[in-house]
Biopython code that builds the backbone (N, CA, C, O; Angstrom):
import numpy as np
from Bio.PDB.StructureBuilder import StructureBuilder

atoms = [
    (1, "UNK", "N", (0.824, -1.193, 0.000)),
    (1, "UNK", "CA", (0.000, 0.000, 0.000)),
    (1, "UNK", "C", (0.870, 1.260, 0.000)),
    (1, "UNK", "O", (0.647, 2.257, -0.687)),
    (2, "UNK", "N", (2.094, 1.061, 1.026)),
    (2, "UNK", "CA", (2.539, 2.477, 0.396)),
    (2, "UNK", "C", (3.041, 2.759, -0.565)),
    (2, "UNK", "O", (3.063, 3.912, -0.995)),
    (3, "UNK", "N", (3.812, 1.293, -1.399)),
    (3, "UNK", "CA", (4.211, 2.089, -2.919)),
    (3, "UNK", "C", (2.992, 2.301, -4.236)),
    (3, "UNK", "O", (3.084, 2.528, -5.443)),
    (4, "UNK", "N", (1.877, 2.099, -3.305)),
    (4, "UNK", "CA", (0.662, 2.839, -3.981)),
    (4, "UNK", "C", (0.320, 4.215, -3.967)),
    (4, "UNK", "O", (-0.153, 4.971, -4.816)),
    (5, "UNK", "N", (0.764, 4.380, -2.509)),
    (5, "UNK", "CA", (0.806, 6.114, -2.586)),
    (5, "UNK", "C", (1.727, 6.710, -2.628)),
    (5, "UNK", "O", (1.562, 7.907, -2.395)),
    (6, "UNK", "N", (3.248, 6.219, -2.952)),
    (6, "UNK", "CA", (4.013, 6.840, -3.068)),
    (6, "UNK", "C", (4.390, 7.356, -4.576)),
    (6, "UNK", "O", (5.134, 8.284, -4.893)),
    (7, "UNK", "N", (3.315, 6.067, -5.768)),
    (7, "UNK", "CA", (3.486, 6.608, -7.213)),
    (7, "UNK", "C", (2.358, 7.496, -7.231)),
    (7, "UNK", "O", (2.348, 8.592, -7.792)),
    (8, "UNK", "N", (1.393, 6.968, -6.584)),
    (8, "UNK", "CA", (0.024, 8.335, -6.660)),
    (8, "UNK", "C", (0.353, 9.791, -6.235)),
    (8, "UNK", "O", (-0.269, 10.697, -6.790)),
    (9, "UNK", "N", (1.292, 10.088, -5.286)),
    (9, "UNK", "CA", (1.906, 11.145, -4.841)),
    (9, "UNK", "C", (2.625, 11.866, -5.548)),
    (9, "UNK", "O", (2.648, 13.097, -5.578)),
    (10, "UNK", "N", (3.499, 10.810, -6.396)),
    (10, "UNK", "CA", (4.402, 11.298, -7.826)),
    (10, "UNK", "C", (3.584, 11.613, -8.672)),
    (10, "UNK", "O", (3.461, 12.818, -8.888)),
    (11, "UNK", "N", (3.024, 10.972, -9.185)),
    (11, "UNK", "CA", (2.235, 11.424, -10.134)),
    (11, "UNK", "C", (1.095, 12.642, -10.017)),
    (11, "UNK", "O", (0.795, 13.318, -11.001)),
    (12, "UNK", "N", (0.603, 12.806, -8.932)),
    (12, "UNK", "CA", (0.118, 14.130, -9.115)),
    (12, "UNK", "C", (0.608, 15.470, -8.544)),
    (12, "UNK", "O", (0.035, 16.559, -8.577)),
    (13, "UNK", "N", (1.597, 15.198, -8.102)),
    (13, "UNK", "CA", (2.759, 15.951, -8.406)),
    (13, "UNK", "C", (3.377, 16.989, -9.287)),
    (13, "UNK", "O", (3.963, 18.028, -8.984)),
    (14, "UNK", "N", (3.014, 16.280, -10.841)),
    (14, "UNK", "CA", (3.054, 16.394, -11.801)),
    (14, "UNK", "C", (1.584, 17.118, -12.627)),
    (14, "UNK", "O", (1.552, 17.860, -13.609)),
    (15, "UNK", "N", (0.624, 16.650, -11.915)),
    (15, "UNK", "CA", (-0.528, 17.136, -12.981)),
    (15, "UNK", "C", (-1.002, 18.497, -13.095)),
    (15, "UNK", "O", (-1.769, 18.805, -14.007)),
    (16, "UNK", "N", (-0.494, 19.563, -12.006)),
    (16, "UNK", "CA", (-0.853, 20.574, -12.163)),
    (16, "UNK", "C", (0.577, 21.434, -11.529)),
    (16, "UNK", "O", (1.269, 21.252, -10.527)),
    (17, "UNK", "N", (0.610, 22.246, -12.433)),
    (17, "UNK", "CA", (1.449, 23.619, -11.888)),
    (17, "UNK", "C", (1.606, 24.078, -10.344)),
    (17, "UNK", "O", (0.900, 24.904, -9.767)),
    (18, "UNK", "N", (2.483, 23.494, -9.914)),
    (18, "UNK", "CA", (2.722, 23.549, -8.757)),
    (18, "UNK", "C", (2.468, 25.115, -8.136)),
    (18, "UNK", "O", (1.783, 25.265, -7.125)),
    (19, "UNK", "N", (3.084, 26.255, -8.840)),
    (19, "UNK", "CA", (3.091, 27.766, -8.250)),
    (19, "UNK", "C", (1.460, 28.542, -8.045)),
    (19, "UNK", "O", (1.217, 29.651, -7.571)),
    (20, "UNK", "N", (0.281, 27.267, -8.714)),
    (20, "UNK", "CA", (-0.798, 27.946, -9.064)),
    (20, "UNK", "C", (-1.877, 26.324, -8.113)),
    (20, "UNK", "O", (-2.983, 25.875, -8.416)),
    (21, "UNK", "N", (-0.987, 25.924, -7.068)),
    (21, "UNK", "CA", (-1.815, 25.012, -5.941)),
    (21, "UNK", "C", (-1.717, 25.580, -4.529)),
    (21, "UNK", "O", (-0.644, 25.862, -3.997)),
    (22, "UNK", "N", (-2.433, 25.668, -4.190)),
    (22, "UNK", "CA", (-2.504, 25.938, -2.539)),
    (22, "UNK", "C", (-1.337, 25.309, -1.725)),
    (22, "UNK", "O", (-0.823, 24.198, -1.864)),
    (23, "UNK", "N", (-0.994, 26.489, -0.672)),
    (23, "UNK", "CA", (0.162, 26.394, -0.001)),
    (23, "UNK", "C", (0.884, 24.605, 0.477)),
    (23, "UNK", "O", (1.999, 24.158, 0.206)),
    (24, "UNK", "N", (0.061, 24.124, 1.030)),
    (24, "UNK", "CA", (-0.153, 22.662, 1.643)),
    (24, "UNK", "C", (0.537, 22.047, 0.094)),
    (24, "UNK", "O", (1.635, 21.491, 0.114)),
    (25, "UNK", "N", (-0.027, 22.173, -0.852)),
    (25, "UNK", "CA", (0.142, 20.905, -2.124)),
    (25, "UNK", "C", (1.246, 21.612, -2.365)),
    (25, "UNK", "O", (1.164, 21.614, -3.593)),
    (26, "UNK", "N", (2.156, 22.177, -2.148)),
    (26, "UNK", "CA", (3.500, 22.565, -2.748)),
    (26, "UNK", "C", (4.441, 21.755, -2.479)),
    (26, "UNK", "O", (5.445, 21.707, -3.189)),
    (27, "UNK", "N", (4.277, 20.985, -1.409)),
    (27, "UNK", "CA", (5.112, 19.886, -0.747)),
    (27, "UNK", "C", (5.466, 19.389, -2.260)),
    (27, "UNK", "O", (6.663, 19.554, -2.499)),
    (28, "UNK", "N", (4.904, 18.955, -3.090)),
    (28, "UNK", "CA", (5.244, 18.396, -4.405)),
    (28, "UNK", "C", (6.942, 18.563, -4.959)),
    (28, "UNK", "O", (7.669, 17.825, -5.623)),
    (29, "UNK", "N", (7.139, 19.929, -4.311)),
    (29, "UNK", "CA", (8.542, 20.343, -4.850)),
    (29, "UNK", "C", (9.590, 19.199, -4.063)),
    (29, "UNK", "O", (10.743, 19.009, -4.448)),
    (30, "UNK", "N", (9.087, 18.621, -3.123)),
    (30, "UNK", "CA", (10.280, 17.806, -2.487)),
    (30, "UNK", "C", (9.966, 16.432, -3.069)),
    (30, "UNK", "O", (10.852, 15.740, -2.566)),
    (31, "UNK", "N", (9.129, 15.529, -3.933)),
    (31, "UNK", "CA", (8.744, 14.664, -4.635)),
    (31, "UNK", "C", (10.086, 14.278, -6.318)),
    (31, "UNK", "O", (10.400, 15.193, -7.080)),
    (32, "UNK", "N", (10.553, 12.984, -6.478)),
    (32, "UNK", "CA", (11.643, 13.625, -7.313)),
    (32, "UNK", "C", (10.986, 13.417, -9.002)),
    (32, "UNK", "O", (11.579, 13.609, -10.063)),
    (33, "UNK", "N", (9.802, 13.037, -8.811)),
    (33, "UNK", "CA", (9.313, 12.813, -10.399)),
    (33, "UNK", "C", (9.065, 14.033, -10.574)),
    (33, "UNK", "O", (9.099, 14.098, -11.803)),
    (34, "UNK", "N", (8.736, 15.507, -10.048)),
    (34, "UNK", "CA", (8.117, 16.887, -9.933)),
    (34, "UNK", "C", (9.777, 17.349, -10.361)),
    (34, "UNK", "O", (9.910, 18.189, -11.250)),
    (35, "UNK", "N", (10.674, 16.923, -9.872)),
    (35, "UNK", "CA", (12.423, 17.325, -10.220)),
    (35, "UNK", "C", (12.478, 16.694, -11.695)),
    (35, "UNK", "O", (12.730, 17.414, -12.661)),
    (36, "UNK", "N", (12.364, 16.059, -11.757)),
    (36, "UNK", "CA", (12.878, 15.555, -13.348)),
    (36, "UNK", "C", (11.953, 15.897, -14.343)),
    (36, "UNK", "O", (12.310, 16.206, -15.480)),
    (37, "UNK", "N", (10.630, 15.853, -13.932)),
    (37, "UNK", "CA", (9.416, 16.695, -14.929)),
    (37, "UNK", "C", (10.019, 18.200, -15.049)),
    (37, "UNK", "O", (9.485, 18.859, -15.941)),
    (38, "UNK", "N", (10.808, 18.712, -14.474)),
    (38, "UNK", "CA", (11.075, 20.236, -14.406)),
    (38, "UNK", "C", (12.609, 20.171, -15.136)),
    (38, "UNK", "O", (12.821, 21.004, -16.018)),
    (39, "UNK", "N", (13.549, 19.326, -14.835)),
    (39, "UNK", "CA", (14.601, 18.802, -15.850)),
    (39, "UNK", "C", (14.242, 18.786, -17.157)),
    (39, "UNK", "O", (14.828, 19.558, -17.916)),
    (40, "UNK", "N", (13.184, 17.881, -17.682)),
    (40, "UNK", "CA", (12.751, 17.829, -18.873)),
    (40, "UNK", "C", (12.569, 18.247, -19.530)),
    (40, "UNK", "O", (13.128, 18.252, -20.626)),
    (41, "UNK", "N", (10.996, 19.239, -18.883)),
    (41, "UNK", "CA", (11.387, 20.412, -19.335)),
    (41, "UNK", "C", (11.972, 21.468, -19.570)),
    (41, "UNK", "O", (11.496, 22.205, -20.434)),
    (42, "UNK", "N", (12.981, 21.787, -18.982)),
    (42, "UNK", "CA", (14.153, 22.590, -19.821)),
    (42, "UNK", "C", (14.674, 22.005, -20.598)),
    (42, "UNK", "O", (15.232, 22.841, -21.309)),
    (43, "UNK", "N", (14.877, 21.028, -20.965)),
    (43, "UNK", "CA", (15.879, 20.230, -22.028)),
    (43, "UNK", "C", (15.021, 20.613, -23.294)),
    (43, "UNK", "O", (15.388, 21.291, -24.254)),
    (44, "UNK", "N", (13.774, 20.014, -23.071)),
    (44, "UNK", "CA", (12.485, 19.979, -24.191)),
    (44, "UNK", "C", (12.722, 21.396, -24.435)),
    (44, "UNK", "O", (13.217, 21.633, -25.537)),
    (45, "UNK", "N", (12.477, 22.470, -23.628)),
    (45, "UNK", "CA", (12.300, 23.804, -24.258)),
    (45, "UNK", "C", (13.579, 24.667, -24.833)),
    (45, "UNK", "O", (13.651, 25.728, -25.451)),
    (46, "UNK", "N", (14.538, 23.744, -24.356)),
    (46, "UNK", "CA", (15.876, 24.718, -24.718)),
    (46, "UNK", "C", (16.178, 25.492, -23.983)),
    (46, "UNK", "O", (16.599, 26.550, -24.451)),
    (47, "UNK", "N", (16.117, 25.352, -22.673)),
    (47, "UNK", "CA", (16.043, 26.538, -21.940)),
    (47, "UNK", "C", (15.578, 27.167, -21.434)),
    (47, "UNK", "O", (15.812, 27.655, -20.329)),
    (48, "UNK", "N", (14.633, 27.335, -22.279)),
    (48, "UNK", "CA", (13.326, 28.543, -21.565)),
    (48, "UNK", "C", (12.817, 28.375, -20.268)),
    (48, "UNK", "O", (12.910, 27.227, -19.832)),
    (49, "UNK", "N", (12.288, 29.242, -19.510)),
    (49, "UNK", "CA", (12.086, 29.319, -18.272)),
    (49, "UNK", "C", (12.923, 28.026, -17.087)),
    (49, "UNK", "O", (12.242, 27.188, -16.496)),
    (50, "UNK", "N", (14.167, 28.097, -16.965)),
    (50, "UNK", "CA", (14.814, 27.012, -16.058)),
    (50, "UNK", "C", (14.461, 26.824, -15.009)),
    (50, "UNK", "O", (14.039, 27.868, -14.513)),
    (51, "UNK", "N", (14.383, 25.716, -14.144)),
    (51, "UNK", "CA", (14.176, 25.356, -13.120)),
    (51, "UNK", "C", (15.151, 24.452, -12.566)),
    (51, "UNK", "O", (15.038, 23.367, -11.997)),
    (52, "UNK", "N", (16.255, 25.258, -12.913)),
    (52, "UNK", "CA", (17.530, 23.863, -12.086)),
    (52, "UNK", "C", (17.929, 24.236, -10.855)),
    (52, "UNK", "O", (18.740, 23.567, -10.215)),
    (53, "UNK", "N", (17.280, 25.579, -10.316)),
    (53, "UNK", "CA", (17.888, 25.825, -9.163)),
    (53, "UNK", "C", (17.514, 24.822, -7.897)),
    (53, "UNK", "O", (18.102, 24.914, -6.819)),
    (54, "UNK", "N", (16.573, 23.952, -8.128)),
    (54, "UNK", "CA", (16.177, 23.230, -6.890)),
    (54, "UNK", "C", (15.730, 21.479, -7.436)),
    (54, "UNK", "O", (15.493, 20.573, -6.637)),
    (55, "UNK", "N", (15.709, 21.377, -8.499)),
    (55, "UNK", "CA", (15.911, 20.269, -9.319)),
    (55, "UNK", "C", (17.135, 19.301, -9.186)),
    (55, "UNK", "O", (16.788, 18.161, -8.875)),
    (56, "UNK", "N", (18.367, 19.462, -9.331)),
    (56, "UNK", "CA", (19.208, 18.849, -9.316)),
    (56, "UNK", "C", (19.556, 18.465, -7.764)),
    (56, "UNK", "O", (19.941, 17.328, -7.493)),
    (57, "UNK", "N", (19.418, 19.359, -6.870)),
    (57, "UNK", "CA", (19.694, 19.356, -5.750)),
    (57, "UNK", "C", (18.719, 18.225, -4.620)),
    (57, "UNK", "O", (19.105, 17.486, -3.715)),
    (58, "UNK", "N", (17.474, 18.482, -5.116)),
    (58, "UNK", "CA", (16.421, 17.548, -5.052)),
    (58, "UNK", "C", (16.587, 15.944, -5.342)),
    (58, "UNK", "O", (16.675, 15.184, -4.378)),
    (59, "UNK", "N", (16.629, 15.444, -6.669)),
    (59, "UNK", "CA", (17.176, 14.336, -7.195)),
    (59, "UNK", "C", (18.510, 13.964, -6.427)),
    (59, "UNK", "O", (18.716, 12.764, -6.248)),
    (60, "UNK", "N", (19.486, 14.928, -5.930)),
    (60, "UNK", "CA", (20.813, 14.397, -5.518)),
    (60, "UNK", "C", (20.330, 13.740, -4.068)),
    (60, "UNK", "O", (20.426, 12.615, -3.578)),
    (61, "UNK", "N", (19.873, 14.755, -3.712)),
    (61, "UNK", "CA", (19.015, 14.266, -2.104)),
    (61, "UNK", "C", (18.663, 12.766, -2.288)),
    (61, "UNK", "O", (19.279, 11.760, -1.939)),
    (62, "UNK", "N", (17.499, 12.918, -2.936)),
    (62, "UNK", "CA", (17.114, 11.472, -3.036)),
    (62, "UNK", "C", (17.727, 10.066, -3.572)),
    (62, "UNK", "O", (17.351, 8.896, -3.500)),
    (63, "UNK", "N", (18.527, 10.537, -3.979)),
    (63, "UNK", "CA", (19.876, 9.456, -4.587)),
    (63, "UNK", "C", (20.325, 8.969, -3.561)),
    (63, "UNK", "O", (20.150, 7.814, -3.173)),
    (64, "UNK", "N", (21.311, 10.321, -2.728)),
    (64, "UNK", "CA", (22.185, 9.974, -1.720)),
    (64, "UNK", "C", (21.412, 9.455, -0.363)),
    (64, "UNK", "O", (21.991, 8.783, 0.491)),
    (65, "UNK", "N", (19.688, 9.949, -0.251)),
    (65, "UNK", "CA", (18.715, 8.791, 0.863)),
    (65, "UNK", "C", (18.855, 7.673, 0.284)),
    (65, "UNK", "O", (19.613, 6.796, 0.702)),
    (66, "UNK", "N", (18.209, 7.586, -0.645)),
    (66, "UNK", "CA", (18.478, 6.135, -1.645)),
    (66, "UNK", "C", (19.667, 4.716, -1.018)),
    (66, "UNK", "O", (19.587, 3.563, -0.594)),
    (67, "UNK", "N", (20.875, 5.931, -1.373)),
    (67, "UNK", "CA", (22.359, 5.077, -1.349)),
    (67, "UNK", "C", (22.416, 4.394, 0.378)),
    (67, "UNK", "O", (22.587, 3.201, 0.629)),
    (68, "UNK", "N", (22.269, 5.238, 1.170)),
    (68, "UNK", "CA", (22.255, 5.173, 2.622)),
    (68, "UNK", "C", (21.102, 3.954, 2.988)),
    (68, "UNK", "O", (21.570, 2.881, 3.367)),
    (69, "UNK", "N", (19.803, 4.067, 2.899)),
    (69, "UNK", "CA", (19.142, 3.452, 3.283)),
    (69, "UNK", "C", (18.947, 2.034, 2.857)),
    (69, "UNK", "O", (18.487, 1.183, 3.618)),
    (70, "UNK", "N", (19.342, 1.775, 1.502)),
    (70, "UNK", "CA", (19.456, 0.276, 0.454)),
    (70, "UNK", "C", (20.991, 0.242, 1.130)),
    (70, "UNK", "O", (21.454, -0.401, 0.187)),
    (71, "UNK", "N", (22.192, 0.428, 2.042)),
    (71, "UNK", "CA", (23.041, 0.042, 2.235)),
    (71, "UNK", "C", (22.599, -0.216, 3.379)),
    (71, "UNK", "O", (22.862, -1.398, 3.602)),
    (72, "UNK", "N", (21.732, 0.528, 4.781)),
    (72, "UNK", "CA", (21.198, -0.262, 6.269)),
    (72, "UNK", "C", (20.161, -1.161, 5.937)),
    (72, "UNK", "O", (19.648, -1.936, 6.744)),
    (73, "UNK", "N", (19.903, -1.072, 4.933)),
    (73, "UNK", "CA", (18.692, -2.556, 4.470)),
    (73, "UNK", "C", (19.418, -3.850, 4.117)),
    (73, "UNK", "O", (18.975, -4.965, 4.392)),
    (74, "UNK", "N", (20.551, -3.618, 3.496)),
    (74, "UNK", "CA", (21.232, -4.501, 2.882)),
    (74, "UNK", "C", (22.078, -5.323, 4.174)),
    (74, "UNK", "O", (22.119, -6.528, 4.422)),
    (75, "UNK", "N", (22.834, -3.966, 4.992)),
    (75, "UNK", "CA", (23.283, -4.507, 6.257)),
    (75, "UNK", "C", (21.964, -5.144, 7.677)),
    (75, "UNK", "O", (22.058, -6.037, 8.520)),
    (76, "UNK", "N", (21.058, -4.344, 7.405)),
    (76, "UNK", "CA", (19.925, -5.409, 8.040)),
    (76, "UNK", "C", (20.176, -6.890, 8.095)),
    (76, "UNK", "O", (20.817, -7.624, 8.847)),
    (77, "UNK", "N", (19.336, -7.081, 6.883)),
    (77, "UNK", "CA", (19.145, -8.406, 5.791)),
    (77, "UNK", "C", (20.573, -9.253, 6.687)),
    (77, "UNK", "O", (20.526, -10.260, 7.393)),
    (78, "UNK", "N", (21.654, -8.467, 6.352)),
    (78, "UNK", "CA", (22.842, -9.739, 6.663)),
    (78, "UNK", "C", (22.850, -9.933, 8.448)),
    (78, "UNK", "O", (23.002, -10.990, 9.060)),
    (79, "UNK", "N", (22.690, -8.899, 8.877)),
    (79, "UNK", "CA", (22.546, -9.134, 10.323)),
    (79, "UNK", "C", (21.594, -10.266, 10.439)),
    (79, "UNK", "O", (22.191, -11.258, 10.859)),
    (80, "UNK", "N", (20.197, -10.511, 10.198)),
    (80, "UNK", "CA", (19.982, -11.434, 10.830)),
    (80, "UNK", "C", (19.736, -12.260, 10.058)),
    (80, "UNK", "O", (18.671, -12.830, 10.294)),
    (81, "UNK", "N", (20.337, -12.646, 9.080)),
    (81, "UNK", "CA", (21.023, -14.017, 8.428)),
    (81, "UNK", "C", (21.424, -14.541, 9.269)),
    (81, "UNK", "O", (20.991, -15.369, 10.070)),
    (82, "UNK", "N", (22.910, -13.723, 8.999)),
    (82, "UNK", "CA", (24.042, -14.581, 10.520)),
    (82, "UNK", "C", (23.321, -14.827, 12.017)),
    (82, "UNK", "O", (23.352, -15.949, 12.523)),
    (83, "UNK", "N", (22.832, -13.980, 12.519)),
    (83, "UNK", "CA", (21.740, -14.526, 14.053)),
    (83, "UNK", "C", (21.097, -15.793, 13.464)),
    (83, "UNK", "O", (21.422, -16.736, 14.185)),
    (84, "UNK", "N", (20.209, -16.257, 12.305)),
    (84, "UNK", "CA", (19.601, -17.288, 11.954)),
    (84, "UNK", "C", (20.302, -18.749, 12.143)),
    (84, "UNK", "O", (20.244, -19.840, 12.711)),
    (85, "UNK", "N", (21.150, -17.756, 11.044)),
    (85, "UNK", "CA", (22.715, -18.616, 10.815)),
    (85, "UNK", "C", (23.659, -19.466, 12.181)),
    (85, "UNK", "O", (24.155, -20.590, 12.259)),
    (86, "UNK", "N", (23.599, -18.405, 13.043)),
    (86, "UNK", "CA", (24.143, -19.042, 14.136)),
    (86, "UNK", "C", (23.189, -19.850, 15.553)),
    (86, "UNK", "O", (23.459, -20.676, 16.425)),
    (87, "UNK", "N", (22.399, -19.327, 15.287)),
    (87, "UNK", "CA", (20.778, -20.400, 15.667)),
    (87, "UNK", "C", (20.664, -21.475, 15.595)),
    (87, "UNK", "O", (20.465, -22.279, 16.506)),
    (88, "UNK", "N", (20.818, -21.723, 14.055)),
    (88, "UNK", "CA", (20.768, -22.587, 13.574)),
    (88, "UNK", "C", (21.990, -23.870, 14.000)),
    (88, "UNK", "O", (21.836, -25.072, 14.212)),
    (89, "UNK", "N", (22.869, -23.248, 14.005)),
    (89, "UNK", "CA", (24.232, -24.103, 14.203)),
    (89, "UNK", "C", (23.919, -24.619, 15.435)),
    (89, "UNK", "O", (23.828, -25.829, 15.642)),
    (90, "UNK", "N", (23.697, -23.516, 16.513)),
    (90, "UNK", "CA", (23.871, -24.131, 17.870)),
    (90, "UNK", "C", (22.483, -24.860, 17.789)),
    (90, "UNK", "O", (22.732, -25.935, 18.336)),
    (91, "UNK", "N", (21.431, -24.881, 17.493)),
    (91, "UNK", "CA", (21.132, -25.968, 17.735)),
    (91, "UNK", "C", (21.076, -27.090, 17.032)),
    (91, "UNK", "O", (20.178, -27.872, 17.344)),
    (92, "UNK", "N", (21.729, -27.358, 16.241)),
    (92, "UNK", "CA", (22.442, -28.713, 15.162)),
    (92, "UNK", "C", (23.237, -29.069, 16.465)),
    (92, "UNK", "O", (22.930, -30.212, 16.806)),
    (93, "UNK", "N", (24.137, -28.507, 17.304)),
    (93, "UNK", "CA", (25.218, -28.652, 17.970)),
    (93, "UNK", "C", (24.254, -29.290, 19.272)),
    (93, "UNK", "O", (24.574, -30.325, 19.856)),
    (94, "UNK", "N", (23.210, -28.608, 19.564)),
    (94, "UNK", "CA", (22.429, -29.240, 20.861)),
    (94, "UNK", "C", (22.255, -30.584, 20.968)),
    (94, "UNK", "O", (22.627, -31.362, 21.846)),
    (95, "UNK", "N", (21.245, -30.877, 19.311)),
    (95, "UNK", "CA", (20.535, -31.781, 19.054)),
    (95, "UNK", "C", (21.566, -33.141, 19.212)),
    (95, "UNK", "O", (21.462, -34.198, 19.834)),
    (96, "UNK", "N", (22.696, -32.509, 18.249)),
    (96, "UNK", "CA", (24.222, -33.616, 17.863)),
    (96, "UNK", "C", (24.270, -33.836, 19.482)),
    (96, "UNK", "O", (23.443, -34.623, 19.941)),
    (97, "UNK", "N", (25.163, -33.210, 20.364)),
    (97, "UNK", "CA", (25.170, -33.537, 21.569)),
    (97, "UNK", "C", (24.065, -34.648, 22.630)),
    (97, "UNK", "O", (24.389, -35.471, 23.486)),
    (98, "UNK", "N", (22.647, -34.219, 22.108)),
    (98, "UNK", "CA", (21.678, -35.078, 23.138)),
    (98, "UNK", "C", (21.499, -36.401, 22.458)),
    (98, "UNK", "O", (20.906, -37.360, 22.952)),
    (99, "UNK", "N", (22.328, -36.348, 20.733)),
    (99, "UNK", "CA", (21.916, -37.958, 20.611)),
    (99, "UNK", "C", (23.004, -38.267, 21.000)),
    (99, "UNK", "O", (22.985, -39.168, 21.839)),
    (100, "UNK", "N", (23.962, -37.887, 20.733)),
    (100, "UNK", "CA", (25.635, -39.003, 21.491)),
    (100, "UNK", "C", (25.350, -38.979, 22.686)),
    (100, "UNK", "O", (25.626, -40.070, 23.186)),
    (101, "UNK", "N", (24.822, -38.095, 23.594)),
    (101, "UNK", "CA", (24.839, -38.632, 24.944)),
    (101, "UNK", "C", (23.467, -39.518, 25.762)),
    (101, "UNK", "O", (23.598, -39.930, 26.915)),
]
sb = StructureBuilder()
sb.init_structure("model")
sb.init_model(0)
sb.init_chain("A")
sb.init_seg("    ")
for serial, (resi, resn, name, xyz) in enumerate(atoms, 1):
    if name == "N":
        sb.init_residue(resn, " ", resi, " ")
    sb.init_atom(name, np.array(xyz, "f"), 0.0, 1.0, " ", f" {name:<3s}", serial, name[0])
structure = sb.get_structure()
């Protein structure tokens, strides 16, 4: 459910002119599909009216959350592998022990 509202969020984001929505819906500017729709368009127009002053900076943000958080997810994940992992052993090691003895 939330990466239901997190493309629904992107996407309307996008559907209307952000400078001409009520104060509250401006949040959009921190959204990064609203950054690259505004990239685009400058590329598309050649220029005309730019919007890179908070575009690039935006997208970098979310890259570098990106990079950070898929690296404590990743280190998650292995943390409790190994706890599983070593669970697991000791009690192979229990079990081994109560049949030899």
């Amino acid at each position: 459910m939330a990466l239901v509202l997190w493309i629904s969020t992107n996407i309307t984001s996008i559907l209307l002119p952000l400078p001409l929505n009520p104060a509250f819906y401006r949040v959009g500017y921190a959204f990064p599909v609203y950054a690259i729709y505004q990239i685009l368009t400058d590329i598309w127009s050649g220029g005309c009216n730019p919007q890179l002053a908070y575009a690039p900076p935006v997208l970098f943000a979310w890259g570098l959350a990106g990079f950070v958080l898929s690296g404590l997810g990743v280190f998650r994940r292995c943390h409790y592998a190994t706890i599983a992992d070593e669970r697991q052993a000791r009690d192979f090691e229990e079990r081994l022990d109560a049949a030899v003895a």
